[in-house]
C-alpha positions as CSV (number, residue, x, y, z in Angstrom):
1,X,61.6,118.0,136.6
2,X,62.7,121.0,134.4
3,X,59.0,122.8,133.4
4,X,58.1,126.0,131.6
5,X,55.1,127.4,131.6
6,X,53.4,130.3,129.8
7,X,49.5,131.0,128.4
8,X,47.9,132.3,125.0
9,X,44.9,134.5,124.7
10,X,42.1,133.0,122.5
11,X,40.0,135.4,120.5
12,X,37.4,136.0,118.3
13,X,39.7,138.3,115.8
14,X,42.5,135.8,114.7
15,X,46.0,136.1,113.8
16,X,46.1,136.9,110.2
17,X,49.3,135.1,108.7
18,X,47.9,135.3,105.3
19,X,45.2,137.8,103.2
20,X,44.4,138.1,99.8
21,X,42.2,140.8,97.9
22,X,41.8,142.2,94.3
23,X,44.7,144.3,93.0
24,X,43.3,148.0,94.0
25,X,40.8,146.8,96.8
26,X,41.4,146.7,100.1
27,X,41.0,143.0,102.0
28,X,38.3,142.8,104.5
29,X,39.3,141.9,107.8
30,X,36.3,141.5,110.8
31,X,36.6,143.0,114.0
32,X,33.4,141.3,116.0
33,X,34.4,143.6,118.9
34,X,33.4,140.9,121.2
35,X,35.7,140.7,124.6
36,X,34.9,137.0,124.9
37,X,38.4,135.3,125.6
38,X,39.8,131.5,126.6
39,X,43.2,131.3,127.8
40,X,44.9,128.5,127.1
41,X,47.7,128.0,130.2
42,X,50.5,124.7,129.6
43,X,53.4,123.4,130.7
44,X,56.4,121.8,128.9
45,X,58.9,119.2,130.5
46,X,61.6,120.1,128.7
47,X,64.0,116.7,129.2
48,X,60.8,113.8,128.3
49,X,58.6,116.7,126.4
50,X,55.6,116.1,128.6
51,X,53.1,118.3,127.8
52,X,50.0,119.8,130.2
53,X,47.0,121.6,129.0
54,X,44.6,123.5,131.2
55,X,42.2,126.2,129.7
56,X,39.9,128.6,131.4
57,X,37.8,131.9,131.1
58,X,40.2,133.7,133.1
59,X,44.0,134.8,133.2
60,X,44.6,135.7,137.4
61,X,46.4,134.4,140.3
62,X,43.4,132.1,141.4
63,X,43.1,130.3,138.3
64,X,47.2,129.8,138.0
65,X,46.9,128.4,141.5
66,X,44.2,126.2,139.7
67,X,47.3,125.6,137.3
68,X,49.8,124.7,139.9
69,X,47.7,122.1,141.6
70,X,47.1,120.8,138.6
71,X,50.9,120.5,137.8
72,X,52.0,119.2,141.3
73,X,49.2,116.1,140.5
74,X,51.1,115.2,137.2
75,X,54.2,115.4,138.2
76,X,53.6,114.3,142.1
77,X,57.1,113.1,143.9
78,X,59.0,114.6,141.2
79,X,61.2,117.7,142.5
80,X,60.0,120.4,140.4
81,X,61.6,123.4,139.3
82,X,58.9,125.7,136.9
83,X,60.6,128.8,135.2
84,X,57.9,131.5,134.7
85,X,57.8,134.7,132.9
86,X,56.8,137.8,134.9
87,X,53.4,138.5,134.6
88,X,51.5,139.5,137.3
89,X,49.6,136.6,138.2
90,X,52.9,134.4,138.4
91,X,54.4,137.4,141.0
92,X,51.2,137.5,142.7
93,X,51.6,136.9,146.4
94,X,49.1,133.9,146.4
95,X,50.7,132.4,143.6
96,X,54.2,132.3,145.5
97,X,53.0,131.3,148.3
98,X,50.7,128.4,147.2
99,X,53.9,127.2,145.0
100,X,56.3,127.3,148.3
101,X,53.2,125.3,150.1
102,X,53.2,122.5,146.6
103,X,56.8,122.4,146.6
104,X,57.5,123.9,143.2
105,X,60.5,125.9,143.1
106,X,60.1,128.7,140.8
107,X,63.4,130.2,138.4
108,X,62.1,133.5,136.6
109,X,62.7,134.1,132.9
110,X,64.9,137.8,132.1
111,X,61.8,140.6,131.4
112,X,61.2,140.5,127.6
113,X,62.8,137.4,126.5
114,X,59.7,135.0,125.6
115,X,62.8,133.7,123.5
116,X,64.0,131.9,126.5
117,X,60.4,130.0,127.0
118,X,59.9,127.0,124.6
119,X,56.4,127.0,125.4
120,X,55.9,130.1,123.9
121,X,57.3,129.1,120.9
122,X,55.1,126.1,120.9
123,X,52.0,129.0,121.0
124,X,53.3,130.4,117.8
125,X,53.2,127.3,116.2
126,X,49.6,126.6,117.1
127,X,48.8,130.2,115.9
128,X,50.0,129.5,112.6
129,X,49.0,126.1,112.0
130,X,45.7,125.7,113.5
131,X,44.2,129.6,114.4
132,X,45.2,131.8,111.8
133,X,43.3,133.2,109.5
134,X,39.8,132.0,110.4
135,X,37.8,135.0,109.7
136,X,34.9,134.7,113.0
137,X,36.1,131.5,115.0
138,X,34.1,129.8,117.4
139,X,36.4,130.0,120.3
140,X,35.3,127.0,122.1
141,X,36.0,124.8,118.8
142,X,39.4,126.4,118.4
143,X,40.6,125.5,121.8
144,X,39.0,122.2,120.9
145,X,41.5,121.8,118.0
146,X,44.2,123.3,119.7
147,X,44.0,120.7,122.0
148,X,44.0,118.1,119.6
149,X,46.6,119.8,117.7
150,X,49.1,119.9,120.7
151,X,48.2,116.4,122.1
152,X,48.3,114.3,118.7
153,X,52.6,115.5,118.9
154,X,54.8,113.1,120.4
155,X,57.0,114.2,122.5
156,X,60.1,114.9,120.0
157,X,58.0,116.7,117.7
158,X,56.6,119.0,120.8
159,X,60.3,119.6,121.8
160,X,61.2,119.9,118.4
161,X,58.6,122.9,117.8
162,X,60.0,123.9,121.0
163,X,63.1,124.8,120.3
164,X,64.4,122.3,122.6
165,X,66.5,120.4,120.5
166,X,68.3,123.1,118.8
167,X,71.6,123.3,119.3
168,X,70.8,126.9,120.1
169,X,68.5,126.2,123.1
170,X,69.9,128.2,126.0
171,X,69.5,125.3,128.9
172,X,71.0,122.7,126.5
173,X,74.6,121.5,128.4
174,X,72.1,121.4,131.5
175,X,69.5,118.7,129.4
């Protein structure tokens, strides 16, 4: 089983795609200031586009071992290979170690190339289509509709918005 994996960052000040103001005045964007975050972790398998969702509070090693369980459970007696980007809780010893222990075999993605992760191009997506431009969202409601948002795709449209089905995609001869 082929996986990627990556998170987003939920907060309250949006990703403005779009703004609009009066020729000569300047558009009003708020900044609430508040730190209050959700982070939004999934996994794409990239040959049946099987998609998994977990969200959480926090972005560390203990809740991506939270993450890997999760994964090993869904895809249980499948040999599964998970390509990661670099971030610190994925290099974290903990997280290696738990992920030798599950089985998972991990493949790292090149340093700066969130190119090479479908799921990430699945997050811009969902920033476009369902987060941006909400002026003061409610961020347990927005991961409520990102959730529905992702889960209402079938599995071609997910590895569609994916990338996955370009004739670009760089594991494609492999798939």
């Amino acid at each position: 089983m082929i996986l990627f994996e990556d998170e987003v960052i939920l907060t309250k000040t949006p990703p403005l795609r779009a703004c609009w103001a009066l020729e000569g005045h300047q558009a009003c964007v708020p900044i609430t200031g508040d730190r209050d975050r959700r982070i939004l972790y999934g996994v794409l398998g990239v040959k049946q586009g099987s998609l998994l969702l977990h969200d959480s509070s926090r972005w560390d090693s203990e809740e991506f071992g939270v993450f890997l369980r999760k994964i090993k459970a869904k895809w249980r007696g499948w040999r599964i290979v998970l390509f990661l980007d670099r971030a610190s809780q994925h290099r974290a010893k903990a997280s290696q170690s738990l992920a030798r222990e599950l089985g998972i075999e991990i493949r790292w993605l090149p340093v700066a190339c969130p190119e090479l992760n479908p799921v990430d191009h699945l997050w811009r997506h969902l920033k476009g289509e369902v987060l941006a431009n909400e002026p003061e969202p409610d961020l347990d409601a927005s991961l409520e509709r990102c959730h529905e948002y992702l889960l209402s795709l079938k599995p071609s449209q997910l590895l569609r918005k994916a990338g996955v089905l370009s004739g670009d995609f760089w594991l494609r001869r492999v798939l």
